[in-house]
N, C-alpha and C positions, 0 to 999 in steps of 0.2 A: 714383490712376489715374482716369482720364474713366470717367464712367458708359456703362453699355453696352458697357466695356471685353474684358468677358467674354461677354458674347453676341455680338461681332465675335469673336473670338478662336477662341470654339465653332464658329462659322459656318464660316470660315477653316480652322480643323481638319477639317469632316467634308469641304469641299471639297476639300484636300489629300491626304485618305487618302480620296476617293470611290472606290478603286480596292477598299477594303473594308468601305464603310460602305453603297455602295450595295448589292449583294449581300443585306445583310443587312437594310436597309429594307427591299426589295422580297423577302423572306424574311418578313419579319414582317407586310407586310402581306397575301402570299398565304396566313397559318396566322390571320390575325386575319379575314381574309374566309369562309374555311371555317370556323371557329368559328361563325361569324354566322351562315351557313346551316344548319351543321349546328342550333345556338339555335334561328332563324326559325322553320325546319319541325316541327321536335320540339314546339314551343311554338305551332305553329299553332293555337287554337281552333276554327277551324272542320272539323279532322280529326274530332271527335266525332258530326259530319252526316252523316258518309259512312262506308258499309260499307268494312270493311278499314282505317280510320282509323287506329281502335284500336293498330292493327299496327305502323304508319308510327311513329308516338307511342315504342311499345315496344323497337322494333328501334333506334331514331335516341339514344335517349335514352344509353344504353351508349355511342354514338358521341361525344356531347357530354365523357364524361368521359376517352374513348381522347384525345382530341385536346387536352383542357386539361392531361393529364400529360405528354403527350409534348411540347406545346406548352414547357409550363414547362423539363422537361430537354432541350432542343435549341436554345431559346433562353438559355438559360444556359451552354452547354455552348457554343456559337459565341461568346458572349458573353470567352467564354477566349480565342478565336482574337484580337479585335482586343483585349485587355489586352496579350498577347503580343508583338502586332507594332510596339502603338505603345509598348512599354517605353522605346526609345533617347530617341523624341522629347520624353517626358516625363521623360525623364532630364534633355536638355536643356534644356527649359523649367526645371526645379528647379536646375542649374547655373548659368542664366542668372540667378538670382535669384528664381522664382518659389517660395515656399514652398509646403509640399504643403497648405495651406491655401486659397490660390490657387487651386493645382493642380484640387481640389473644387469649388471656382466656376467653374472653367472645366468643367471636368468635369459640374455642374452642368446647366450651360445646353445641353452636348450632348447628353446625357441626356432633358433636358427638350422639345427640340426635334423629337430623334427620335422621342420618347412622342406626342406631338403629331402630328406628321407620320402616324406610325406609326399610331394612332387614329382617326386622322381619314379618310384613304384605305383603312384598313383597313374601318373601319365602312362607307365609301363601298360599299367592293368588293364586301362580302355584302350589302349589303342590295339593291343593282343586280342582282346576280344570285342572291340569294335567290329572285325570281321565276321566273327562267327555269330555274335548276335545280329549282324544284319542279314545274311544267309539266314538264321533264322528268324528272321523280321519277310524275307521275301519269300518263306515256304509257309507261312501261316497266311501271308495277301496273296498267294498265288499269283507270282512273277517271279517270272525266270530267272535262274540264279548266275547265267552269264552276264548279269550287270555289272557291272566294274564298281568299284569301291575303293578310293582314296583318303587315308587320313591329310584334310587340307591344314594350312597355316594359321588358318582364323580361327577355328575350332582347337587348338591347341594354347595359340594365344589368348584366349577367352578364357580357356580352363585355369592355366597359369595366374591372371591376373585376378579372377576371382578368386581363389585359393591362397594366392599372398596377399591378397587382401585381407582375407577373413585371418589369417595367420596374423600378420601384424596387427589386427585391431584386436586380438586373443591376448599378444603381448602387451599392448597398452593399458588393456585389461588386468593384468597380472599387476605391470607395474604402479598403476594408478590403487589397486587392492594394500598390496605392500608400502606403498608412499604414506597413503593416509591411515595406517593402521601403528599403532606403538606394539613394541615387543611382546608383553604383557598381554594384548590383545592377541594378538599372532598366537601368544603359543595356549590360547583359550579359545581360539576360532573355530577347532574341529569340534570343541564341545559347547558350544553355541545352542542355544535354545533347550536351558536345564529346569528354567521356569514352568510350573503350573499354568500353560495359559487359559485364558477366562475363556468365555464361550460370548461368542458374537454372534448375537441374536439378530442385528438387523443385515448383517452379509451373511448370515445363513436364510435369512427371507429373502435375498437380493438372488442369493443362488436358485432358491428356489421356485422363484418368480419368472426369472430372465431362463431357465432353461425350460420352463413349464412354457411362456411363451415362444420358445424355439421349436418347444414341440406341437404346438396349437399350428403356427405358419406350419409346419411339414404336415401336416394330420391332414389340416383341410384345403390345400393346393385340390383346386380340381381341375386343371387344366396346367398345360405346359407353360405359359405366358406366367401364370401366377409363381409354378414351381422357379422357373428360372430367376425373376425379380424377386422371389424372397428368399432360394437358396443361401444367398451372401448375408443377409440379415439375421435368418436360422441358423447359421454356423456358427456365426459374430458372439449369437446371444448363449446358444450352448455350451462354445467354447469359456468363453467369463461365469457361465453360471457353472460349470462345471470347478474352474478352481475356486470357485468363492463354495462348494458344497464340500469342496475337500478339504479347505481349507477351514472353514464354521463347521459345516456340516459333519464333519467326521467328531469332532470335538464335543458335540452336541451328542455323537450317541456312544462315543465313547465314557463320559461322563454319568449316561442314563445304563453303560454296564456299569459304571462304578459305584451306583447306587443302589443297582439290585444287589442284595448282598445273598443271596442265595446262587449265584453266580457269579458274583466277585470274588467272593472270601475261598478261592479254591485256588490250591499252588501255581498250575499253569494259566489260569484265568488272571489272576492276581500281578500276574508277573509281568506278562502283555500288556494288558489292559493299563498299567501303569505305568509300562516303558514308553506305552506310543502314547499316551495321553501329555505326557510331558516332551516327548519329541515330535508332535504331530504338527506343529509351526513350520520345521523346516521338510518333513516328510511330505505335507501337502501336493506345496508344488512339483515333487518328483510324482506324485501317485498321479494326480491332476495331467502332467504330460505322458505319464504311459496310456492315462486312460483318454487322449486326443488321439494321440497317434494311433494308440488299438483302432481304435475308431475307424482312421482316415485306413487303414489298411484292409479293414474289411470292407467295406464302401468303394474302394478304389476295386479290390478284386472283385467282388462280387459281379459291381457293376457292369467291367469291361470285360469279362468273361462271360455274364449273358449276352452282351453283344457279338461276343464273336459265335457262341454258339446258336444264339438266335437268329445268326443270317438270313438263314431260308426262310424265315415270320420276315424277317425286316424286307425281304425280298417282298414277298408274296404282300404283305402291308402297301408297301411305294408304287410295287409295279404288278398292279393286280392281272394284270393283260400281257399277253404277248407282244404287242401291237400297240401306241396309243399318239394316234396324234390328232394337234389342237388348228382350227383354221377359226379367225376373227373377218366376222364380214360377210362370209360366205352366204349366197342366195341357196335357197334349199333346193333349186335344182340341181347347181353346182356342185351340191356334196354327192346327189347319185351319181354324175362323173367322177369325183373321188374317191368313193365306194368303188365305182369300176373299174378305176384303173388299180388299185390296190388288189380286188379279185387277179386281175390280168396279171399281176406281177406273181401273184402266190400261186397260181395256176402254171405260168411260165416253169418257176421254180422246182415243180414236180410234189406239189403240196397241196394241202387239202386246209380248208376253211373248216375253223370247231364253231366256235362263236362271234354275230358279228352283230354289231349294233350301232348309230350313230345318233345322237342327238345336241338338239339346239338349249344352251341357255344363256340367258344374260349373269354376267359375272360382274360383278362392284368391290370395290373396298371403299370403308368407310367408318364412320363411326354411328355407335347407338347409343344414344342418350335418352332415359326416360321412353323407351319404345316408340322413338324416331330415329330409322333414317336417313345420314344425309353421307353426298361425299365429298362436299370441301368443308375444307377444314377449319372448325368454330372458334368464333374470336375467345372465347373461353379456354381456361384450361384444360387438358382432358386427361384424363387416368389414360393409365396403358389397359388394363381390362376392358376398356371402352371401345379398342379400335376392334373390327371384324371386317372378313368378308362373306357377301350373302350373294348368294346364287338362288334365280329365279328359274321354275321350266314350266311348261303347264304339266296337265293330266296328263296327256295323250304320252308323251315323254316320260313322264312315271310310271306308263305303263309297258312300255317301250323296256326300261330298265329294272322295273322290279316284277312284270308282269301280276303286277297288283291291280285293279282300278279304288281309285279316289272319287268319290260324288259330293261336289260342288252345286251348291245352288247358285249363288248371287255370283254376280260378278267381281266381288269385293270379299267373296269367302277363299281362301286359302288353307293348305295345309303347312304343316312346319316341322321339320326334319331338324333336329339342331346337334349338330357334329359336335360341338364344345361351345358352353355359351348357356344361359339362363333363357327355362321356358318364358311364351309371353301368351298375352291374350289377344292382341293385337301387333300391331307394328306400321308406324306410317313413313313412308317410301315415295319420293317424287312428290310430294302433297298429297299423298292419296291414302287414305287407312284402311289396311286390311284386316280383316277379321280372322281368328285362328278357330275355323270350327273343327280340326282333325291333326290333333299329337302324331307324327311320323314315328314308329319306336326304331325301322329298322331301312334302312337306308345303303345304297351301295357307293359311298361318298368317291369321290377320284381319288387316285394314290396320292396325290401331290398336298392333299390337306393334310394327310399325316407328318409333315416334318414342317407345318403351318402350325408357330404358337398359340394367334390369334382365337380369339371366336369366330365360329362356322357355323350358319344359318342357309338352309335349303328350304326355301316357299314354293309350295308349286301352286300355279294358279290353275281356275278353273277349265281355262282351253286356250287354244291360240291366240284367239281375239283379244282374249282379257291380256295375254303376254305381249301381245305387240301394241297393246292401247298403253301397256305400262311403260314399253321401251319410246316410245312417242313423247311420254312426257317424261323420261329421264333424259331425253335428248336436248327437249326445251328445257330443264330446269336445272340437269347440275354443267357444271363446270370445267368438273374433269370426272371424264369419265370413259371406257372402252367403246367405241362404235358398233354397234349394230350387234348382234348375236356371239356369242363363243362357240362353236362345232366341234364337236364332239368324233370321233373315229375310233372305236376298239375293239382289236380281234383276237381269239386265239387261234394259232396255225400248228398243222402238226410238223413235224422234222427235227433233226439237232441243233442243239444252241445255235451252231455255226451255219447252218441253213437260214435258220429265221434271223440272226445279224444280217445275212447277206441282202435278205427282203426287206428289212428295215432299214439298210442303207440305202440300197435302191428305189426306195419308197421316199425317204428324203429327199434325194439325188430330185426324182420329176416332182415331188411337191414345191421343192425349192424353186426351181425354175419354171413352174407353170404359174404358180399362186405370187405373186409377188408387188401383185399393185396395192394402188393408195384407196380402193374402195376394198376390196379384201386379199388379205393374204394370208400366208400357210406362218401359224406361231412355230410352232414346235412339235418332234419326234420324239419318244421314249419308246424303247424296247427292255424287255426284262430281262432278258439274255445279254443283250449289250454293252447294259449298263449294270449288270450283275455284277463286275469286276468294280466298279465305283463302290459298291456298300460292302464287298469284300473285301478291297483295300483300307477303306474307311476304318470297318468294325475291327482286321485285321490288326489296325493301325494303333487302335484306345487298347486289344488285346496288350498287343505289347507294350504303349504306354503304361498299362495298370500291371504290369509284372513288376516294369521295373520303379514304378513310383512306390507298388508295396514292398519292393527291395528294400528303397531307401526307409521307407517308413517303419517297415521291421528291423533295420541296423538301426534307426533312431531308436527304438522298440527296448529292443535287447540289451545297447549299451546304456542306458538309463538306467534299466533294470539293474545289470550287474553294478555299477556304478551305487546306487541305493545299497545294493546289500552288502556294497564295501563298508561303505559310512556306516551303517547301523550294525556291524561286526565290528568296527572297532569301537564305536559306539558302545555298545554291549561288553565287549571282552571284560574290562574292568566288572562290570558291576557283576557279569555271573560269576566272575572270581571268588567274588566275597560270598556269594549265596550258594556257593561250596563250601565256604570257607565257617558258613555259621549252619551247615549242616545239612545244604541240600546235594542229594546224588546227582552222579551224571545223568542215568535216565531220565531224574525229574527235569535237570536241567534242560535238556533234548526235546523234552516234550514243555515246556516253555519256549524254548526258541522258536519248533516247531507250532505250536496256540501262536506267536507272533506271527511269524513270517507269513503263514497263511489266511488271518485276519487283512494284513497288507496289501498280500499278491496278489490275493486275485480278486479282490473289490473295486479295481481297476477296471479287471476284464468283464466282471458283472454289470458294470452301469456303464462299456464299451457295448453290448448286446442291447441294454437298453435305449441305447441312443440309436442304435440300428433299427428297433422297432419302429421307434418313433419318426426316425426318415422315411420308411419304408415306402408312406406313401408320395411325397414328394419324388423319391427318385423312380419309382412308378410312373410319374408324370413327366420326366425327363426323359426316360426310357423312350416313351410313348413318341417323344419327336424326332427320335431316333428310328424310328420305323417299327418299336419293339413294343406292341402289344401284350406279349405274351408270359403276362403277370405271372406264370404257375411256372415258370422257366426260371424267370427272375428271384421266385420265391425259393424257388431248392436251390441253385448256385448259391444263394447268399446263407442257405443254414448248411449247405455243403462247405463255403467257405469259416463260418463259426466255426464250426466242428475241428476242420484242420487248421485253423489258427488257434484252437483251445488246447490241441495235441501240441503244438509247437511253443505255445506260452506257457504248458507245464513240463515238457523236456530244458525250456530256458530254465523255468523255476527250480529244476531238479540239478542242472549244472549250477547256477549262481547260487542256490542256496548249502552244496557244498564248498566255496570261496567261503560264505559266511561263520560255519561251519567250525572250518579250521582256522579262521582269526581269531572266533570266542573262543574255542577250545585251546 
């Protein structure tokens, strides 16, 4: 054969099948350009200059490896679609004399073309708009857009080698497909699965079991500690139950159309109904992955776009004060000089005091077992549900902050405020049992519990005495534990953001250097102003991670899609041939395709909405540790997002099912 025989050949090929090669170029290079950004920006250097950087770095980094796994299984997994369709032609080629040796060089050089191709536009794409999405990555965190931006060498070489990776393991794939398959097989491979298959009753129970308990873990997380350790469990199990439902389960009630005969027996019922019953084997897994990915895309959007719009809650949640800071130790005279000199400084400032309050409690971590407890840690195993921290204050201090009072008799009677955490009746502490005679329903907890998994318990005792007879005996009895009191400090001031940063610097500045010995010193300073840019960048940061993760997750989306209604148009073409052929019209025909196609399409996106449901309230409780309370935010973004990912899933539908369209036809 003339040299270059097979690179004409390859050429020749992808131009012949451009009808499924393109798609999937222009698939590879939209997940190799978003790779590159997601790299560029992660890998920026100069993020370390700039306040909130750090964030950007942390948040992006977890994105680089969401997109190289999913990357790798959706381009392998499309990679199935065109082995499938070119089975016949490569049959013929091996009839015609090419052995599958051949076969490989030609195979080869397509392969090789498209890596190229593919690399080369792909790298083009991110690195072109590496800039301008990071410009807008810094006007959505609000930082200045004179930061410098470099595409570096590691971010490029990363991209590179995962991508000829995935490339080459695509080709071995191919070849290893052709090696073990004989001719005969090949050129019966696109019409693979012509069989009536049975109906599988125990993986339609499996599906229906394993996603019923994916939905029981999301339903009743009541707490963030629980959402987070069973997220990965609930996914695991909806994701398998979901193709074992599409798989059984669709067969199952495809079968119970086929026995109503008062609905069967009709031209475009009849027609469907027994095209997908007999191809529903290999259609599963394709329905099954649009309907993961629907999924992951509205979840993904939903989520990080109530974050960014719920800033201002996640704000006001974390940093409920203008003002807040912690001193360990402190004698309570102590703290009216701290009190004063924080007056002095906001007075200094040309500012006025709103609200100001300071009080004492003991703080612990530890664990509750059986309504004890204790803070070192039990030779037993312990659950993660088990760990908490519980904070102690008396009355006077309850009233101090809720302007409530509380009426205690015994010494030993207590009230109980509980943040997150199962009510009790009692609770023993130090050796000591207290008694719950008064449920707290309404509490003004610290900001900093809210982005605390754990369980959160607030006792107030009945007055000083009883609070310091308890710190007595958690001095003699546990082990490890905080010294002496937590002090409390919180104020609001009036002026602009940049006013009150400059008082809360300056308020660090003399705490830091007055408070700093081994019997008490100054914890820590929070401002809301200050650190307003920390949850801006943050939420900013998951914004634009969930754009470009639903990017990818919608090009996974879409090319599937079209992919499916390739196969099942040419799938189809012959047979509607013939049911022209013994007397049915094109309208009927049409309206059979149509009773198909849409039995298919959108049974996906139906039980994608339903699995949204059923998260709903799990990511509610992840929300929550994110500063984001505010469930009725949470609730319209995510049917805001429904709504235009159901527009954009029947614009797909209405492009791909014209490709389908004109194959039958």
């Amino acid at each position: 054969m003339s040299r270059g025989f097979y690179s004409k050949l390859a050429v020749n090929g992808l131009k012949k099948n451009s009808r499924i090669f393109l798609p999937y170029i222009l698939a590879c290079i939209g997940t190799i350009g978003i790779f590159q950004v997601f790299t560029g920006i992660a890998l920026n250097p100069y993020l370390d200059s700039v306040t909130g950087g750090y964030y950007i770095s942390v948040v992006l980094s977890p994105g680089i490896g969401i997109v190289g796994i999913f990357s790798a299984i959706f381009l392998f997994y499309t990679n199935s679609f065109l082995i499938r369709q070119r089975k016949q032609e490569l049959a013929l080629y091996n009839m015609l004399g090419m052995g599958k040796f051949h076969l490989a060089r030609m195979l080869f050089w397509e392969s090789l073309i498209i890596t190229i191709v593919c690399l080369t536009l792909g790298e083009a794409v991110g690195i072109l708009f590496s800039r301008l999405l990071f410009l807008f990555l810094l006007k959505i965190v609000n930082i200045p857009s004179e930061l410098d931006f470099s595409v570096t060498f590691q971010s490029v070489k990363m991209t590179l080698l995962l991508f000829s990776g995935i490339f080459l393991l695509n080709f071995l794939n191919t070849l290893w497909n052709i090696r073990k398959t004989s001719p005969v097989e090949l050129l019966q491979g696109s019409r693979q699965g012509e069989k009536e298959p049975k109906i599988k009753w125990l993986m339609a129970l499996a599906g229906v079991i394993l996603t019923g308990i994916g939905y029981y873990i999301a339903i009743t997380a009541n707490d963030p500690f629980q959402a987070i350790s069973g997220l990965f469990i609930a996914v695991l199990l909806v994701i398998i139950g979901t193709y074992a439902l599409f798989t059984a389960g669709s067969i199952l009630v495809l079968k119970a159309m086929k026995k109503n005969s008062g609905f069967y027996y009709k031209k475009k019922h009849f027609i469907s109904v027994s095209g997908l019953i007999y191809r529903m084997k290999q259609n599963a897994a394709g329905l099954a992955s649009i309907c993961v990915l629907s999924t992951a895309v509205l979840l993904v959007i939903s989520t990080t776009v109530s974050l960014y719009f719920g800033n201002e809650d996640a704000i006001q949640v974390r940093y409920p004060n203008d003002i807040s800071a912690v001193f360990y130790g402190v004698p309570r005279e102590q703290m009216e000089q701290i009190v004063s000199e924080m007056e002095n400084v906001v007075a200094e400032a040309g500012l006025q005091i709103k609200n100001e309050r300071d009080y004492s409690i003991i703080a612990e971590g530890g664990i509750i077992r059986n309504g004890e407890f204790f803070t070192d840690e039990p030779q037993e195993i312990f659950s993660a549900d088990e760990m908490c921290q519980v904070y102690f204050l008396d009355s006077g201090q309850y009233d101090k902050l809720t302007g409530k009072n509380i009426t205690l008799k015994e010494t030993d009677d207590v009230g109980l405020y509980v943040f997150r955490g199962n009510k009790m009746e009692s609770i023993k502490a130090f050796g000591e049992t207290l008694h719950v005679r008064q449920m707290i329903e309404d509490f003004p907890a610290p900001g900093r519990n809210s982005v605390m998994a754990m369980n959160t318990y607030y006792i107030i005792m009945k007055d000083r005495e009883a609070l310091d007879q308890l710190l007595e005996k958690r001095d003699a009895t546990a082990k490890h534990s905080v010294t002496g009191y937590r002090n409390v400090m919180e104020t609001d001031i009036t002026g602009t953001p940049q006013e009150k940063i400059a008082v809360s610097k300056k308020l660090e500045e003399i705490y830091r250097s007055q408070y700093t010995g081994e019997e008490f010193y100054f914890g820590y300073l929070e401002s809301q102003d200050g650190n307003r840019e920390e949850i801006f960048v943050m939420n900013g940061t998951f914004f634009f991670l969930g754009i470009l993760l639903g990017l990818v997750f919608l090009l996974g989306t879409v090319l599937i899609i079209y992919y499916k209604q390739i196969s099942e148009g040419y799938a189809d073409k012959k047979r509607f041939e013939i049911m022209e052929k013994v007397g049915m019209s094109q309208k009927e025909v049409r309206q059979a395709i149509r009773s198909q196609v849409l039995k298919v399409f959108f049974l996906p996106l139906v039980m994608a909405v339903i699995h949204i449901c059923a998260a709903f309230p799990l990511m509610t409780r992840l929300l929550e540790m994110m500063n984001l309370n505010n469930h009725q935010l949470f609730f319209g973004c995510t049917c805001v997002t429904i709504l235009i990912f159901a527009v954009l899933y029947g614009i797909v539908y209405s492009l791909t099912a014209r490709t389908y369209y004109k194959i039958v036809r």
